[in-house]
N, CA, C and O atoms as CSV, one atom per row, in Angstrom:
chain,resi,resn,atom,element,x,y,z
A,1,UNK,N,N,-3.044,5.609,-32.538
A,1,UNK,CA,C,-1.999,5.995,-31.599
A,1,UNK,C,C,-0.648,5.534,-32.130
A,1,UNK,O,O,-0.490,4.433,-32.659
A,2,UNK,N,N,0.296,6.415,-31.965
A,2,UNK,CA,C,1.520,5.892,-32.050
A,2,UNK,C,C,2.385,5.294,-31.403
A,2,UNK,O,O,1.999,5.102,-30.250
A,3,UNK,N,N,3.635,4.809,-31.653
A,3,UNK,CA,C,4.656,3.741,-30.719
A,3,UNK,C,C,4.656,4.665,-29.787
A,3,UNK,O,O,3.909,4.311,-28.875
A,4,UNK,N,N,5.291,5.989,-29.532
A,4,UNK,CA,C,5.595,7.053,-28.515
A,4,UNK,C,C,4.467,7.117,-27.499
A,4,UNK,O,O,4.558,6.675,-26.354
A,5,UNK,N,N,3.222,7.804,-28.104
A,5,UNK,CA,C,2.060,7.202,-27.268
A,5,UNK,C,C,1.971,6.634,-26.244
A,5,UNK,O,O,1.731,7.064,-25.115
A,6,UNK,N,N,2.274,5.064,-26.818
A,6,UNK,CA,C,1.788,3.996,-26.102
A,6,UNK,C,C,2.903,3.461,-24.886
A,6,UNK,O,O,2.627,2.711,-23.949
A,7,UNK,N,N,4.048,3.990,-25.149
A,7,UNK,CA,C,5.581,4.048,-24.671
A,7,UNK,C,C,5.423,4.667,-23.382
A,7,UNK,O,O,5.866,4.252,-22.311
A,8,UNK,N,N,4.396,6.236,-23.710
A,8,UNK,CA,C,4.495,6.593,-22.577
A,8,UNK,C,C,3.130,6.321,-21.001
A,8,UNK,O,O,3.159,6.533,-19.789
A,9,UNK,N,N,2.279,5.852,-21.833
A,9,UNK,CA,C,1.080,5.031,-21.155
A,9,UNK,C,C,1.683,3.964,-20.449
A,9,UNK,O,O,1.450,3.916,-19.241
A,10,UNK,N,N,2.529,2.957,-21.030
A,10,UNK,CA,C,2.762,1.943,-20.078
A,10,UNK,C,C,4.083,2.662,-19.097
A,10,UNK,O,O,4.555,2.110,-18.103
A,11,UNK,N,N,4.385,3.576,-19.470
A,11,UNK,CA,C,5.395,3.883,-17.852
A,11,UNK,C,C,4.688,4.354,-17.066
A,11,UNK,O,O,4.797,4.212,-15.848
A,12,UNK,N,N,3.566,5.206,-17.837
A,12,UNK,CA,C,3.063,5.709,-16.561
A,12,UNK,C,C,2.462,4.659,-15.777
A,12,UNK,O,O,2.929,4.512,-14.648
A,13,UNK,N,N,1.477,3.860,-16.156
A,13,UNK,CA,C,0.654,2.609,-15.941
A,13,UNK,C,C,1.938,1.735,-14.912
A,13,UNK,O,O,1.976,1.871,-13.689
A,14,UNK,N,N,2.662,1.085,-15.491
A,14,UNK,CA,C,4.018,0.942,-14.389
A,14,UNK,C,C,4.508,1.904,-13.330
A,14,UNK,O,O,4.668,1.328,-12.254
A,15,UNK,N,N,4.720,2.854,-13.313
A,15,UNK,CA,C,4.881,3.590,-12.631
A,15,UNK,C,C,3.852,3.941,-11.175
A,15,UNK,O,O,4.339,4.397,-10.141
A,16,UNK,N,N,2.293,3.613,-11.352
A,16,UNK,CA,C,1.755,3.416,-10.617
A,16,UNK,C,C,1.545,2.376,-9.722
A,16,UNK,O,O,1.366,2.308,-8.506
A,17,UNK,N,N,1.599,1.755,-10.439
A,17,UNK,CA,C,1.654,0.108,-10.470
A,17,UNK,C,C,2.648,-0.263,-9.500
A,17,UNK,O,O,2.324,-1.040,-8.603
A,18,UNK,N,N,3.698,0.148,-9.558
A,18,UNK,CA,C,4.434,-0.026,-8.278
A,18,UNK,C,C,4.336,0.869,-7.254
A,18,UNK,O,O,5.077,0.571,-6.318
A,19,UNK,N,N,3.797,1.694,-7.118
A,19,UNK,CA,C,3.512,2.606,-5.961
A,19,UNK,C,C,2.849,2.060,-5.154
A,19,UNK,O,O,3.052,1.870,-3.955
A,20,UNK,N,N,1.583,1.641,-6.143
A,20,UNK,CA,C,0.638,0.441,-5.577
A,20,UNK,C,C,0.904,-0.935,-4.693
A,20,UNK,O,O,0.306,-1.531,-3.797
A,21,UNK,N,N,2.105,-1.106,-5.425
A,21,UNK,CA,C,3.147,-2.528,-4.975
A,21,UNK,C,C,3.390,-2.122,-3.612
A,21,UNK,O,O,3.037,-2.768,-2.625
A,22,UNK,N,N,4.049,-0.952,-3.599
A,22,UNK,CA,C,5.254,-0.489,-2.139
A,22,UNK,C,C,3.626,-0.293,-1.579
A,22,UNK,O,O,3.296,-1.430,-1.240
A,23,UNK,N,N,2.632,0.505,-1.368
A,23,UNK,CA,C,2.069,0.615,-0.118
A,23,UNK,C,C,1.156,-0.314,0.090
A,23,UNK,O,O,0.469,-0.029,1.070
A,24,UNK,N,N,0.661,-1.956,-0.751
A,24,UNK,CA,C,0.481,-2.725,0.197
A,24,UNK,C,C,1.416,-3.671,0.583
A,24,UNK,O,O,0.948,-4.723,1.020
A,25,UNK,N,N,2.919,-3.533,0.518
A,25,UNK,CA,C,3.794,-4.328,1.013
A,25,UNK,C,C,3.922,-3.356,2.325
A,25,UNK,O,O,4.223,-3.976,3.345
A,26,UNK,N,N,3.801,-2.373,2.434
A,26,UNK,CA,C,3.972,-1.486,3.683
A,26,UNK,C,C,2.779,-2.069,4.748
A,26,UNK,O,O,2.836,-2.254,5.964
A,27,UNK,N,N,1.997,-2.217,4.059
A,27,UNK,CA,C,0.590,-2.421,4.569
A,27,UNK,C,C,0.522,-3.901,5.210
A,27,UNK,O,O,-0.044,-4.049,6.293
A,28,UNK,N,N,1.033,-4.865,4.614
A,28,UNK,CA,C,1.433,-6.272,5.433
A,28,UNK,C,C,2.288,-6.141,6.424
A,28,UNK,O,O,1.994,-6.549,7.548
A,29,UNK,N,N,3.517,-5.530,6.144
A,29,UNK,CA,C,4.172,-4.821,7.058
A,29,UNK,C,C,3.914,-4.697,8.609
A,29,UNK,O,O,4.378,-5.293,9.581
A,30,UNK,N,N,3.055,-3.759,8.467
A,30,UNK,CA,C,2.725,-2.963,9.845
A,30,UNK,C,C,1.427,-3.490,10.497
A,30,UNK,O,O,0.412,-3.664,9.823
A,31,UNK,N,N,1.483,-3.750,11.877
A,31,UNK,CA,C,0.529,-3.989,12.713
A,31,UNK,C,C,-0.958,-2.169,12.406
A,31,UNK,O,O,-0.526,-1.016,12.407
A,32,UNK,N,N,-1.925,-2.376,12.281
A,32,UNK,CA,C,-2.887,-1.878,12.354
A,32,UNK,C,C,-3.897,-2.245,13.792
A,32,UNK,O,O,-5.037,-1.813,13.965
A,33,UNK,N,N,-3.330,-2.919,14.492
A,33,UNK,CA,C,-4.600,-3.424,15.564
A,33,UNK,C,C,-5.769,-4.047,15.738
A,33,UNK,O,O,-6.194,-4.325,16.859
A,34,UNK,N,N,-6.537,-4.383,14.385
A,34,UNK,CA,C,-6.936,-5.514,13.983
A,34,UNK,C,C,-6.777,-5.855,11.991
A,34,UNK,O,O,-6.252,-5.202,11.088
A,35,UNK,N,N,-7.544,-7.216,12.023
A,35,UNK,CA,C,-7.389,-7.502,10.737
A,35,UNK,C,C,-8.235,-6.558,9.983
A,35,UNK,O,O,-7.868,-5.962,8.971
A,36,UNK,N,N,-9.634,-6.443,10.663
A,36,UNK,CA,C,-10.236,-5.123,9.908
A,36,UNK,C,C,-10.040,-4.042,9.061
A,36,UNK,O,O,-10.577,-3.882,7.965
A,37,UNK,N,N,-9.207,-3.268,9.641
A,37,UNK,CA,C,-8.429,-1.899,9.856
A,37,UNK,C,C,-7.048,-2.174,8.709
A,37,UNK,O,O,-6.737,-1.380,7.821
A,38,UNK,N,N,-6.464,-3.280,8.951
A,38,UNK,CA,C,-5.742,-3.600,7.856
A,38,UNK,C,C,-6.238,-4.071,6.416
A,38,UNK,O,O,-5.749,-3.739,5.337
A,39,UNK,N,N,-7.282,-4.891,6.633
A,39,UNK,CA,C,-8.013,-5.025,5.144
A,39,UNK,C,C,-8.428,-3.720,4.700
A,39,UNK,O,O,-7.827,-3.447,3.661
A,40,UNK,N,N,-9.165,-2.852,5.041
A,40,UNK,CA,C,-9.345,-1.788,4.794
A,40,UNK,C,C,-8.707,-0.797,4.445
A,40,UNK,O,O,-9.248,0.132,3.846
A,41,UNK,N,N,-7.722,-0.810,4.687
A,41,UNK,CA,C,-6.026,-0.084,4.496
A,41,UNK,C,C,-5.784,-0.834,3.213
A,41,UNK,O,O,-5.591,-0.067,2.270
A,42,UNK,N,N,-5.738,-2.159,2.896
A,42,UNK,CA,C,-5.474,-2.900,1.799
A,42,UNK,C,C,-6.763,-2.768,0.939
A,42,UNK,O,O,-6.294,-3.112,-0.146
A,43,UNK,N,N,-7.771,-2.562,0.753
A,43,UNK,CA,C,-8.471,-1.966,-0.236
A,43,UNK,C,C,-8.401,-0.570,-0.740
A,43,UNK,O,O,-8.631,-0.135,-1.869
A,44,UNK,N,N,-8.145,-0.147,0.019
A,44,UNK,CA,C,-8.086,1.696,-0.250
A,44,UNK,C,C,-6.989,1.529,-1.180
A,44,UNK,O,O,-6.962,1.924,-2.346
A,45,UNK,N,N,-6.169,0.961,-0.609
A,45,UNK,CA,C,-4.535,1.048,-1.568
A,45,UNK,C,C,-4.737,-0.051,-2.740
A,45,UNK,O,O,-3.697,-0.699,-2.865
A,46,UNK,N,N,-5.387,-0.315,-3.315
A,46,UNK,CA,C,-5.430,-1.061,-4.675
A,46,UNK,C,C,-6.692,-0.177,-5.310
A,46,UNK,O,O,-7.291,-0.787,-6.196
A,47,UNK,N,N,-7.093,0.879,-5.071
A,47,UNK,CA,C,-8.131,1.853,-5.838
A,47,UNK,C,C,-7.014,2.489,-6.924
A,47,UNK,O,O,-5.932,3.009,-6.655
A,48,UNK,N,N,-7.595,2.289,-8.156
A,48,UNK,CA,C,-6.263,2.379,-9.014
A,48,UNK,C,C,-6.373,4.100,-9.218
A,48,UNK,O,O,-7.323,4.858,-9.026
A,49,UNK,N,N,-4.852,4.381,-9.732
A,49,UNK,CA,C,-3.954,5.570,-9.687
A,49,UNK,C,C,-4.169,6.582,-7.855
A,49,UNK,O,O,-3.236,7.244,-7.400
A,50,UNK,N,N,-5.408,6.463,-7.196
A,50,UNK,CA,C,-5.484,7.418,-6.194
A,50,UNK,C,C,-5.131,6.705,-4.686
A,50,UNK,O,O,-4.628,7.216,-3.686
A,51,UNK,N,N,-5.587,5.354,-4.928
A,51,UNK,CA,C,-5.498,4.392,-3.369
A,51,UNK,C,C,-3.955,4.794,-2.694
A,51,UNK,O,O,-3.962,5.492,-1.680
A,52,UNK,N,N,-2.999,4.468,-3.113
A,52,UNK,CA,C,-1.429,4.604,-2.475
A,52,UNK,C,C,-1.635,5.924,-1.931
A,52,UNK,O,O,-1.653,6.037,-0.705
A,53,UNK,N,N,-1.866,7.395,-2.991
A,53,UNK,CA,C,-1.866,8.062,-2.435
A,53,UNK,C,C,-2.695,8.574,-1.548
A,53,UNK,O,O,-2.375,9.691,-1.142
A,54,UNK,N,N,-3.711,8.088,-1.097
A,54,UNK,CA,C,-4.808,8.210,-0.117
A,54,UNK,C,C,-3.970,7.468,1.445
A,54,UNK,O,O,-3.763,7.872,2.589
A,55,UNK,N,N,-3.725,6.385,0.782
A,55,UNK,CA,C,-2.649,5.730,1.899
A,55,UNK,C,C,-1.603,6.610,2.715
A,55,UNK,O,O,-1.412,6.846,3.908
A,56,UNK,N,N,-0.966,7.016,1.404
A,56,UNK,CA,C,0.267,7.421,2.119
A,56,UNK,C,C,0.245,9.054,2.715
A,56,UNK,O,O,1.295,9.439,3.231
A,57,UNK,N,N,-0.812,9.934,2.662
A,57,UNK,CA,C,-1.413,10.641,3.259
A,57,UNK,C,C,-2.059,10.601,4.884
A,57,UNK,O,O,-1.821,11.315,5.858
A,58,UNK,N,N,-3.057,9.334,4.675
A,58,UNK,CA,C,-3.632,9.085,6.060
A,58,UNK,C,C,-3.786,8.348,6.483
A,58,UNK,O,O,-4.714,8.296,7.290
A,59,UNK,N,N,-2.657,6.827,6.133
A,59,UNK,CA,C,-2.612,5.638,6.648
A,59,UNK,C,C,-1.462,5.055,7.058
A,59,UNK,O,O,-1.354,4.098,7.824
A,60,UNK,N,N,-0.314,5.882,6.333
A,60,UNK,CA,C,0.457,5.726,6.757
A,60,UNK,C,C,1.493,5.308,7.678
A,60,UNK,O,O,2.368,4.449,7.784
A,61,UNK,N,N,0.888,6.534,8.445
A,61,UNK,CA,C,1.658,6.381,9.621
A,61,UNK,C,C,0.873,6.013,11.009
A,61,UNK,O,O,1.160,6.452,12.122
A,62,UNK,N,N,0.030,5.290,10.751
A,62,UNK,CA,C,-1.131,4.081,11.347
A,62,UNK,C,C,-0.743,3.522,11.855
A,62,UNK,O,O,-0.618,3.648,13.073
A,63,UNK,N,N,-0.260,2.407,11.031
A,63,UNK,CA,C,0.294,0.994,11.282
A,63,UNK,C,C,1.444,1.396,12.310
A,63,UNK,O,O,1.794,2.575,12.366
A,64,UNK,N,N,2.042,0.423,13.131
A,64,UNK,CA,C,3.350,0.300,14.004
A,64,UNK,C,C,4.034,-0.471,13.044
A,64,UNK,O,O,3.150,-0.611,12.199
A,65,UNK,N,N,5.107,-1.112,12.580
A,65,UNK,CA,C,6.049,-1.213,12.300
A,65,UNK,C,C,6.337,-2.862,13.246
A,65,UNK,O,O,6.582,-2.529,14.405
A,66,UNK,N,N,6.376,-4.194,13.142
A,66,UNK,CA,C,6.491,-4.995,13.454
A,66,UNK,C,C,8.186,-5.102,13.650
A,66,UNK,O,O,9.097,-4.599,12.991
A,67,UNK,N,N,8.198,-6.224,15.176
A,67,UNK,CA,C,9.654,-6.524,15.613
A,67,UNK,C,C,10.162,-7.441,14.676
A,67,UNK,O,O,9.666,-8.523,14.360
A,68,UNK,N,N,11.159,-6.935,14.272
A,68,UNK,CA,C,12.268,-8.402,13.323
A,68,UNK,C,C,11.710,-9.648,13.982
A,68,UNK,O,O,11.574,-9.718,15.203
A,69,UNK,N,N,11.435,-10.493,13.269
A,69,UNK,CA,C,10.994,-11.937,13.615
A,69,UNK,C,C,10.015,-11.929,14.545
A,69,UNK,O,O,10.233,-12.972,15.162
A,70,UNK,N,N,8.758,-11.238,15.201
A,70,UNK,CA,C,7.941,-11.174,15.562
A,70,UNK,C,C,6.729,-11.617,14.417
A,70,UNK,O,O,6.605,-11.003,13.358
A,71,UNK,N,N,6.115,-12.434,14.687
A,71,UNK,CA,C,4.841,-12.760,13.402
A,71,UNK,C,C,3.738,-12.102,14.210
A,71,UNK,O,O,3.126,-11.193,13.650
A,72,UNK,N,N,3.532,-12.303,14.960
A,72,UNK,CA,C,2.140,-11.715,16.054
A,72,UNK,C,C,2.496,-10.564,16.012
A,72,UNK,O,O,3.643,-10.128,15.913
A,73,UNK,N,N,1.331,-9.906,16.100
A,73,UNK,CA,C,0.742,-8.298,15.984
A,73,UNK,C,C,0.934,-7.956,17.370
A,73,UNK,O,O,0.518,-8.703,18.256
A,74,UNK,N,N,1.558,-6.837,17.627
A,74,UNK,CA,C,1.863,-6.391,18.589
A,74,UNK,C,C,0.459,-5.689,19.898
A,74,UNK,O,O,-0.201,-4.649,19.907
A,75,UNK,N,N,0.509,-6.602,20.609
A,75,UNK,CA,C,-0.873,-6.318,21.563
A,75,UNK,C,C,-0.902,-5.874,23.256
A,75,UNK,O,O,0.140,-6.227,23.810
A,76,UNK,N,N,-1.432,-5.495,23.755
A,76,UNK,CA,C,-0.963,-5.180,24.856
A,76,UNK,C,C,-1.729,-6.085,25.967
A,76,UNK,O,O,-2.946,-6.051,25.784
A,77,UNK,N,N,-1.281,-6.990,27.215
A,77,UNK,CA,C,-2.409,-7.921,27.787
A,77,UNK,C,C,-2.821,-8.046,28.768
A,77,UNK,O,O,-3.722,-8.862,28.961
């Protein structure tokens, strides 16, 4: 293989790699309703090159979105 090659393997490889990054930082993010449901959301999204986009298809828009400075998961009582 050549320098060019390999030049363009690691962008792509990076390039995923942070996709990967953004949807389980999304994924800590957002209340899911239990820890379950969120681990599970966080495995799907580290399945390499397809997980994010499996995520960001049908998991997306799952999660709620936590209050500024709220640490507790938003519950109803």
């Amino acid at each position: 293989m050549d320098i060019q090659t390999v030049t363009v393997w690691i962008k792509i490889s990076v390039f995923f790699y942070l996709l990967t990054v953004l949807a389980i930082v999304d994924i800590i993010r957002k209340d899911f309703g239990t820890i379950g449901k969120k681990a599970l959301w966080g495995m799907i999204a580290i399945v390499p090159f397809i997980g994010w986009l499996v995520y960001l298809i049908f998991g997306f828009r799952k999660g709620k979105k936590q209050k500024a400075g709220d640490s507790t998961p938003n519950r109803d009582r």
